[in-house]
N, C-alpha and C positions, 0 to 999 in steps of 0.2 A: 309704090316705090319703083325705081327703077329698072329693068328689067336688067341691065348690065351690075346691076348691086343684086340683083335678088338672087339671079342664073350661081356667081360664085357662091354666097350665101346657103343657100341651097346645097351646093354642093360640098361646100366642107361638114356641115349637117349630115348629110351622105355619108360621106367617107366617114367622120368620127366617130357616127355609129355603130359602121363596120367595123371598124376597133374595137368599136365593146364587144363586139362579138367576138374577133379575134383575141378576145383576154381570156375567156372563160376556158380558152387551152392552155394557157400556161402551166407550164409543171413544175419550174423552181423557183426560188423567192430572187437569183441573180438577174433572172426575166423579169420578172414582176416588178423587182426593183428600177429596171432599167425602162420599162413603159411606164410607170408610174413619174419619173424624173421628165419623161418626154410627153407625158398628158402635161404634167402641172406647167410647164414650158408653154407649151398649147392655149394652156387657160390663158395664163400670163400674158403675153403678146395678145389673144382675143381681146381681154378685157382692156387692156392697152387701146387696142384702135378702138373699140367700140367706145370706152367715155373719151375717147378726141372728135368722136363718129359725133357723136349724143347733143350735143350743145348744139351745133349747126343744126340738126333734125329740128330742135325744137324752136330754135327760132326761124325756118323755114316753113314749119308747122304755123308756125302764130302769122305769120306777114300772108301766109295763105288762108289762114282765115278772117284775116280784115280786110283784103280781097275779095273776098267771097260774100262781107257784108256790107263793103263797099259799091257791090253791084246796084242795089237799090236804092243808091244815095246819088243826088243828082249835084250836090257841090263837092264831092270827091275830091281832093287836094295831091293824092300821091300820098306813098309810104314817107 
């Protein structure tokens, strides 16, 4: 993958981690309530881009591997 997709990826990985870490201190349920509303927000928009993300991977995936089997074919016609 990309190196400019991977670097961000990575990094919100990072960071949302550190969250969970920073959860294991909370002391009242008004806290809790209020990251718990900003994780599921979180998910929501993730999941959001990644199945818009998802279909282009996969047919990026596929045209790259008939490419790659199209190296040893000597009447090659193009995608």
């Amino acid at each position: 993958m990309h190196e400019n997709i991977l670097k961000p990826l990575k990094a919100f990985g990072t960071k949302l981690t550190s969250k969970e870490e920073d959860c294991k201190s909370i002391s009242t349920f008004g806290e809790a309530k209020k990251r718990l509303e900003k994780c599921a927000k979180l998910r929501e928009d993730f999941e959001t881009i990644s199945e818009k993300l998802m279909p282009h991977l996969r047919r990026y995936e596929t045209k790259v591997k008939i490419l790659t089997e199209a190296i040893d074919k000597d009447d090659y016609q193009g995608l």
